[in-house]
Each structure stands twice: as C-alpha cells, then as structure tokens.
C-alpha positions in Angstrom: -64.2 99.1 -41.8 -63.6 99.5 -45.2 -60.9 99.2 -47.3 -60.0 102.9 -48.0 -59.8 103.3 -44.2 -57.7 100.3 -43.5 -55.4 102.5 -46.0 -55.9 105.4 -44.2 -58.2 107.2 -46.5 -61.2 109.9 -45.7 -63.9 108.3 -48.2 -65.7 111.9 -47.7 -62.8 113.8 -47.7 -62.1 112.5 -51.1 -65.2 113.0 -52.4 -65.0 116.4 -51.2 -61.5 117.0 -52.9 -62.8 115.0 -56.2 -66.0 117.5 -56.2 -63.3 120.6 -55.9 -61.3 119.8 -58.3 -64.2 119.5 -61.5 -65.6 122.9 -60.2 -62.0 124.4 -60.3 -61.4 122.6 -63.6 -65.0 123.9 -64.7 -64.4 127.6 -63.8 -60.5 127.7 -65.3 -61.8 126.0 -68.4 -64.7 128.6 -68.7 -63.3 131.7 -67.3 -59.6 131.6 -68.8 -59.1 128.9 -70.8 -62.0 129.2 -73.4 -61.6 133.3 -73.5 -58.3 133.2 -73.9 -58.4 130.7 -76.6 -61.0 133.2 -78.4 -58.8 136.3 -78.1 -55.7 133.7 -79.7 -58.2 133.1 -82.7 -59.9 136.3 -83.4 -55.6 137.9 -83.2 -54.9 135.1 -85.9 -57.3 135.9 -88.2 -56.8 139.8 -88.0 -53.5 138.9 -88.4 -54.3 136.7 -92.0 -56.6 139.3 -93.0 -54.0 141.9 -92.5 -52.1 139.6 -95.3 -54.2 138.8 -97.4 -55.3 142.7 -97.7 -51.5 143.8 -98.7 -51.3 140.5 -101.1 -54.8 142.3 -103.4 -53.1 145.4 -102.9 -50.3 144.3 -104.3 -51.8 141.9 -107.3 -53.8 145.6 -108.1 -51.1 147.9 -108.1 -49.2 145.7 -110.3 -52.3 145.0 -113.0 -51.8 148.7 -112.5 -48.1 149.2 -114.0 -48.7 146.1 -116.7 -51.7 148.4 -118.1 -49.8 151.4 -118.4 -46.7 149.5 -119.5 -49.1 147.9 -122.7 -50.6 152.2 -123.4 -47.0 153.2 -123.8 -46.2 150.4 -126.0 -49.1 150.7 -128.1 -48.3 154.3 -128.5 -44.5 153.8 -129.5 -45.9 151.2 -131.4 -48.5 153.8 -133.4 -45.7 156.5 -133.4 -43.5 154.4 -135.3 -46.5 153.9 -138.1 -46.8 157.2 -138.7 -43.0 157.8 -139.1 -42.5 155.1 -141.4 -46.1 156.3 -143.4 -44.3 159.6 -143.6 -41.1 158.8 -144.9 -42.5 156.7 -147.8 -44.5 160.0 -149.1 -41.9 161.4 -151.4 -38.2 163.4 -151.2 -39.9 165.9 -151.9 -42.0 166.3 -148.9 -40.4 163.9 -147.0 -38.5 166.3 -144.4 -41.4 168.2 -143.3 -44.1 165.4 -143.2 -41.2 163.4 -140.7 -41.2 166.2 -138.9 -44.9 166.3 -138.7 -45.2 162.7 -138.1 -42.5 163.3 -135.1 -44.5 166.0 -133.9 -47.3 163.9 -133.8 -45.7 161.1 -132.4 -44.2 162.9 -129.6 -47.9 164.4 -129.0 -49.1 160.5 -129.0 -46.5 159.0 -126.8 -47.1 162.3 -124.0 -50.5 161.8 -124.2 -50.1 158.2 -123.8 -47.3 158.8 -120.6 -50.3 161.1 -119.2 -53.3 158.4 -119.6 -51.2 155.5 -118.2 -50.0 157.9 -115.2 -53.9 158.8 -114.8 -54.7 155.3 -114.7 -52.2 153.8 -112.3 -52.7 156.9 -110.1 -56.8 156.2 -110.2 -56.1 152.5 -109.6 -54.2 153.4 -106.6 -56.9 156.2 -105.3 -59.3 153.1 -105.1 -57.0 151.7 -103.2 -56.8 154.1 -100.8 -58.6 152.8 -98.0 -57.7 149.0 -98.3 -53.6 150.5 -98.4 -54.6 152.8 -94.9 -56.2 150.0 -93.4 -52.7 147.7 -94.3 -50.8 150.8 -93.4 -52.1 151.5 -90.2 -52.1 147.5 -89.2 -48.7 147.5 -90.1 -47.9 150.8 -87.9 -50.1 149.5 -84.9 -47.6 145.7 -85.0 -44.5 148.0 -85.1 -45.1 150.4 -82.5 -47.6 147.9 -80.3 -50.8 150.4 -79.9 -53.3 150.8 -82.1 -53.1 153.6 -84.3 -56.7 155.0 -85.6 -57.6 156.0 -89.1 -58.0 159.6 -88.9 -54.6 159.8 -87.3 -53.0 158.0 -90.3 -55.0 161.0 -92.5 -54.3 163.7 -90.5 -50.2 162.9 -91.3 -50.5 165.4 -94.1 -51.9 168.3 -92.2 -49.4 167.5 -89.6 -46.4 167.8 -92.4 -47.8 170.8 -93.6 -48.1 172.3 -89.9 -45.1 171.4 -89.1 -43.0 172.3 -92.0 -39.5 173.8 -91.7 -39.1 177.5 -92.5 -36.2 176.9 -95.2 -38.8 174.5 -97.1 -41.2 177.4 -97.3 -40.8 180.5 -100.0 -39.1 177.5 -101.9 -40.3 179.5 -105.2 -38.6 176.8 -107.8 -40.1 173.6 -109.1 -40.8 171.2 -106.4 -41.3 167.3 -106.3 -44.2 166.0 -104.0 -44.1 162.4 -103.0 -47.0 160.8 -101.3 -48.3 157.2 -100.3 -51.6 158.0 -101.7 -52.9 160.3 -104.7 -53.1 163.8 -103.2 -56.8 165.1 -103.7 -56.6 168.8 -105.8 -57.3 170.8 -103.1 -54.5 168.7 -101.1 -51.8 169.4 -104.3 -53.2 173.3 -104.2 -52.5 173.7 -100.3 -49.1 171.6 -100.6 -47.9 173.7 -103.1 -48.7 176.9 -101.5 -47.3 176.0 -98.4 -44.0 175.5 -99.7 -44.0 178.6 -102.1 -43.2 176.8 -105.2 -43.9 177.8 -108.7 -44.2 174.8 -109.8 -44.6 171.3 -108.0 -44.8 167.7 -109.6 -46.4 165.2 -107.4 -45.6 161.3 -107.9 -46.6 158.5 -106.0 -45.0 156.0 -104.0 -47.0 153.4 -101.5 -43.9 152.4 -99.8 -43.5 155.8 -97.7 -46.6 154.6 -96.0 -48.0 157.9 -95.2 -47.0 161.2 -94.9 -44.8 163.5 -97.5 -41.4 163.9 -98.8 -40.7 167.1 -100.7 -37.6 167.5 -102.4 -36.4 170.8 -104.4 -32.8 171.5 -105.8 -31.7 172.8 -102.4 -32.6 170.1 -100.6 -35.2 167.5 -98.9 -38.0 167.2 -95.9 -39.2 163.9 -95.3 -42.0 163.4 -93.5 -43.2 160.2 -94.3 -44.3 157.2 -92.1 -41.1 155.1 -93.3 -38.5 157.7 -91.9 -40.1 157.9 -89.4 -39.8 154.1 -88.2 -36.4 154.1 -90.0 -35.6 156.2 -86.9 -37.7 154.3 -84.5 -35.6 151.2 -85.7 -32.1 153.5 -85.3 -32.7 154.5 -82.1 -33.3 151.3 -80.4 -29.8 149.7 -82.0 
C-alpha cells in the first residue's frame, strides 16, 4: 500500500484531476484570456492614436493662426512705411499723398486680412479628414456606437434638409459657421437655402460638425456640439 492510500488518496484519481485542470487552464488561457487581452491592446492603441491625431491637429491649426498673425503684422508694418514716406514729401502735397498712402495702406492690410484668412482656412481644409476622423472618434466614445464617416458628412445636408421655415427667405446678410471649410458649391447651396443676400462664412473646429447660422433676427444651430450639449442636459 502506498503512502497516498494510507492517506486516503486516489493516485489515478488525482492524476486524472491534475490532467483536467492544465487542459481547462490551456483552453481559458487560449480561448479567453489571450483574445481578450488582444481586444484590451488593440482598444489602447486606437485610443492613443485617437490622441495623438487631435494633438497634430492642434500643433497645425495653431502654426496656422501664428502665420497669419506675422502677414498681418508685416502689412501694418509696410502700411506704416508708406505713411511716414508720404508725410515727409512736402506741405504742399502732403494731404493728398497721406491720403493716398492711407488708401494704399487700407488696400495692403485687407488684402493681407484676406491672404492670412485664405491660408488658415486652406491649412484647415487639409485638415479635414484627420479633424473628421478625431471628430467622429470623439462622437462614437460619447455616445458608445460607432458613428461612420459619411454620417459625420452627410450632417450638412441633414441641416440644410431640415432647416426651420423662419430661417429660410432670410434675405439680409447671414453668418455661416462651420467645423470645416465649406467647398463653393456647399457656400452656394447654404446660401440659397436660407435666402440670404449676402452670407459670410467663418470657421470654427470646435462645433465639431454641422452648421450654425445666425442673422439679425436670430440663430439655428445645428452643430454636433449642441447637439451633445443636449445629450449631456438631458441625462442631469
């Protein structure tokens, strides 16, 4: 008799229990353990991508304002030259070449508002994927489903669709605020849409997507931020 028995243990029965419990540990490790380990990893790293995406978007939007900040200052800088060159031609001619100069510098420093505007608007418009890729990522966290790409660009056909019948026939001037440039053909549809004479469309990446329009009488917002904002207020 062996020792195990005088204790009252099955040598087999062990062996049979010992055997069991590798092929369970085998199977859990293999079949839960490992995948779900993988599907922890692969979330971590969308999530880190996710950030480091909206960190270059943000470096390039504001290389973005610093360029147009150094055009406008070179142009009051240039404007002022020419002021001062024209008030040391002479009394005599000295009021109309000012005004000239002013003329000319008012010329310089709109032209100089346009190109910087131009430029930060272009930097943003090749930004346009990478910020609806953060945008949507965002979105798809805060609601907990994913939300696809054309979704997030069909939000502007969806204002447009579903825009109020006192923010159509506005006929006035008009502001236009978008996430992302608006193409021409976008501006041209927004604007006919609401009826106005004239519209003025600015940027703003913080709205996330969608539009807000605003006119003298009043405001329709339509943007992806309102739009949690709410969310957010109805679950207080």
């Amino acid at each position: 008799m062996s020792p195990l028995d005088t204790l009252g243990i099955n040598p087999g029965l062990m062996l049979i229990w010992l055997i069991a419990f590798i092929v369970l540990y085998v199977l859990l490790t293999r079949f839960i353990y490992d995948p779900l380990m993988n599907v922890l990893n692969e979330r971590r790293n969308r999530i880190a991508k996710g950030l480091e995406d909206a960190a270059a978007a943000a470096r390039a939007r504001e290389n973005a304002e610093a360029d147009a900040e150094n055009i406008l200052s070179q142009a009051r800088a240039e404007a002022q030259k020419v002021i001062d060159e024209a008030r040391g031609r002479g009394d005599g001619v000295a009021s109309s070449i000012e005004q000239e100069a002013r003329q000319e510098a008012a010329r310089i420093q709109s032209d100089a508002q346009n190109e910087a505007v131009a430029m930060r608007n272009a930097e943003l418009g090749n930004l346009r994927e990478q910020v609806l890729n953060i945008s949507v990522a965002v979105a798809g966290r805060i609601l907990e489903q994913n939300i696809s790409r054309s979704k997030q660009r069909t939000l502007v056909d969806s204002f447009i669709s579903d825009l109020p019948e006192d923010a159509k026939g506005l006929g006035g001037n008009v502001e236009v605020i978008s996430a992302m440039p608006l193409t021409a053909s976008e501006q041209r549809r927004v604007q006919s849409e609401v009826g106005a004479a004239e519209a003025e469309f600015a940027v703003d990446p913080a709205i996330l997507g969608g539009l807000i329009v605003r006119w003298a009488g009043g405001m329709v917002d339509g943007s992806v931020r309102s739009q949690l904002n709410q969310m957010a207020r109805s679950l207080n």
